[in-house]
VMD Tcl script that draws the C-alpha trace (Angstrom):
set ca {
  {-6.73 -20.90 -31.83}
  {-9.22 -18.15 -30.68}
  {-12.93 -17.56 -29.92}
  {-15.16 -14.50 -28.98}
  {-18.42 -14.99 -28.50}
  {-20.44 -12.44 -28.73}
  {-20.63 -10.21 -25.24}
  {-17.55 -12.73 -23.60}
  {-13.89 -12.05 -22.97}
  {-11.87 -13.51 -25.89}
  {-11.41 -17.75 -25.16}
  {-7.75 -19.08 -26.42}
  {-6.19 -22.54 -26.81}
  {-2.03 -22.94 -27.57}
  {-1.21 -26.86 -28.93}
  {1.82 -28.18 -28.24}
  {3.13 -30.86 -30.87}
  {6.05 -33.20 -31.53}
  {7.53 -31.56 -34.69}
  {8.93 -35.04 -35.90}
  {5.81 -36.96 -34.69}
  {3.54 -35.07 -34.60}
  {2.76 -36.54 -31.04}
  {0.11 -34.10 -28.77}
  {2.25 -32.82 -25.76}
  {0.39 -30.32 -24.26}
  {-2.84 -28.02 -25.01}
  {-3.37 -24.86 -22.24}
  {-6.76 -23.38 -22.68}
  {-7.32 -19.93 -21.41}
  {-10.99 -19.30 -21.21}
  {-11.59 -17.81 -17.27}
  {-12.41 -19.98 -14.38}
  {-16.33 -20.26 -13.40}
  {-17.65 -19.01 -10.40}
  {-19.67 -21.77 -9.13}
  {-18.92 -22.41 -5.28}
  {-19.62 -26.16 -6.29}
  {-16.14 -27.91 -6.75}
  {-16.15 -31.63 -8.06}
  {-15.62 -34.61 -5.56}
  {-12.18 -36.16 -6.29}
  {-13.86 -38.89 -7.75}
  {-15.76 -37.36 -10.41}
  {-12.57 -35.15 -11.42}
  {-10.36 -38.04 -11.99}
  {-13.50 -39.43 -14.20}
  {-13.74 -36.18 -15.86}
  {-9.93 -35.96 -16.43}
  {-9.79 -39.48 -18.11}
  {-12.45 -38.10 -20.42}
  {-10.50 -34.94 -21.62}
  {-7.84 -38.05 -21.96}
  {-9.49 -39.58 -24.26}
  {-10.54 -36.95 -26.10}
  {-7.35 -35.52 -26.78}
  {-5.44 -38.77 -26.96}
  {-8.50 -41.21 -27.90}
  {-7.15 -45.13 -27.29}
  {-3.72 -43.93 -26.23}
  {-5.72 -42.64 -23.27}
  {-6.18 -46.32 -21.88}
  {-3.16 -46.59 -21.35}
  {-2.80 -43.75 -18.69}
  {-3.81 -44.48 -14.89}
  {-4.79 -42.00 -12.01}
  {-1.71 -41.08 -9.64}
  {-2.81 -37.98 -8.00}
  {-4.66 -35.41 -7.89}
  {-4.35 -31.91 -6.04}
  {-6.72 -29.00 -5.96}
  {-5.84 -25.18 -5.69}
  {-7.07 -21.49 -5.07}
  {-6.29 -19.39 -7.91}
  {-7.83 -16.18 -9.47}
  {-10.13 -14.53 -7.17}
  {-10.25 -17.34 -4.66}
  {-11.54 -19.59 -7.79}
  {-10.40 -23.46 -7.71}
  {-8.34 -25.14 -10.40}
  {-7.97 -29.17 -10.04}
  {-4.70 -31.03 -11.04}
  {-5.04 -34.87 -11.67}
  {-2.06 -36.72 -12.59}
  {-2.11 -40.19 -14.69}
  {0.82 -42.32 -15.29}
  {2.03 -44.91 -18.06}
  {5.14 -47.17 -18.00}
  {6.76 -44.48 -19.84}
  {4.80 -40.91 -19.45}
  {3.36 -38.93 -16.92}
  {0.27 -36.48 -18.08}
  {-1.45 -33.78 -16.03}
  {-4.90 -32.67 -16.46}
  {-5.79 -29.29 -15.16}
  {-9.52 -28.09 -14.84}
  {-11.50 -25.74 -13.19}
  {-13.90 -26.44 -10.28}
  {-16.44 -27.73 -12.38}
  {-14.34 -29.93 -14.79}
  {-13.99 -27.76 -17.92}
  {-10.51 -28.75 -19.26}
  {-7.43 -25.78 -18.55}
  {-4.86 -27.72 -19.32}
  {-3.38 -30.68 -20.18}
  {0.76 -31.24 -20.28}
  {2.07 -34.86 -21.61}
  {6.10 -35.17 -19.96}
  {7.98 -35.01 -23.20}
  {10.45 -36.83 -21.29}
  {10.23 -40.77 -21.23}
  {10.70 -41.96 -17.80}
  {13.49 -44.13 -18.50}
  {15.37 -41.75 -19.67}
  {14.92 -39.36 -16.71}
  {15.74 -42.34 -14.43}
  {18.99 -43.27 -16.42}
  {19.83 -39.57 -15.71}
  {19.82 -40.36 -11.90}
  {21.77 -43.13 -11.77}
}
mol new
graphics top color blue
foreach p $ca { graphics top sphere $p radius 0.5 }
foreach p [lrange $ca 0 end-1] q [lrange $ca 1 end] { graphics top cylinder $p $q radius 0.2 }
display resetview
């Protein structure tokens, strides 16, 4: 999927999906970082990431809870913010920008009792 607005750099989005399911796994958005200097608390990204959650996944999204979250410098000394949710069975990370617009989000196509059986 693309976008150009009018006088903007071109805006892309890439959806992953479960070929036999058709299950979401991942969507990566490429639309630039912003250049506000104002980077959301912790708190209101791991609201903001439950949102895009539900969103994308709508009551599945309940079912996720907040593990972590990290933030990073990226592009031009810009910020990008990684939260991490967990279910019995999935992991999902939501990636944003400083300000919260979604970047990313990645569902583990991998069910965690299978990658623990793997371990053993």
């Amino acid at each position: 999927m693309t976008s150009t607005p009018d006088g903007t750099t071109p805006d892309f989005g890439v959806v992953h999906v479960n070929a036999s399911t058709g299950e979401l796994i991942a969507v990566d958005i490429q639309n630039g970082l912003p250049s506000s200097k104002e980077v959301l608390a912790d708190e209101e990204a791991i609201k903001k990431g439950k949102e895009h959650l539900k969103l994308l996944f709508g009551k599945q999204a309940e079912k996720y809870k907040f593990s972590q979250i990290h933030s990073s410098t990226v592009q031009d000394n810009k910020t990008q913010i990684l939260v991490i949710y967990t279910s019995p069975d999935h992991y999902i990370n939501v990636t944003m920008d400083r300000v919260g617009k979604l970047k990313a989000i990645k569902k583990d196509i991998y069910p965690k009792t299978e990658l623990e059986g793997k371990n053993k």
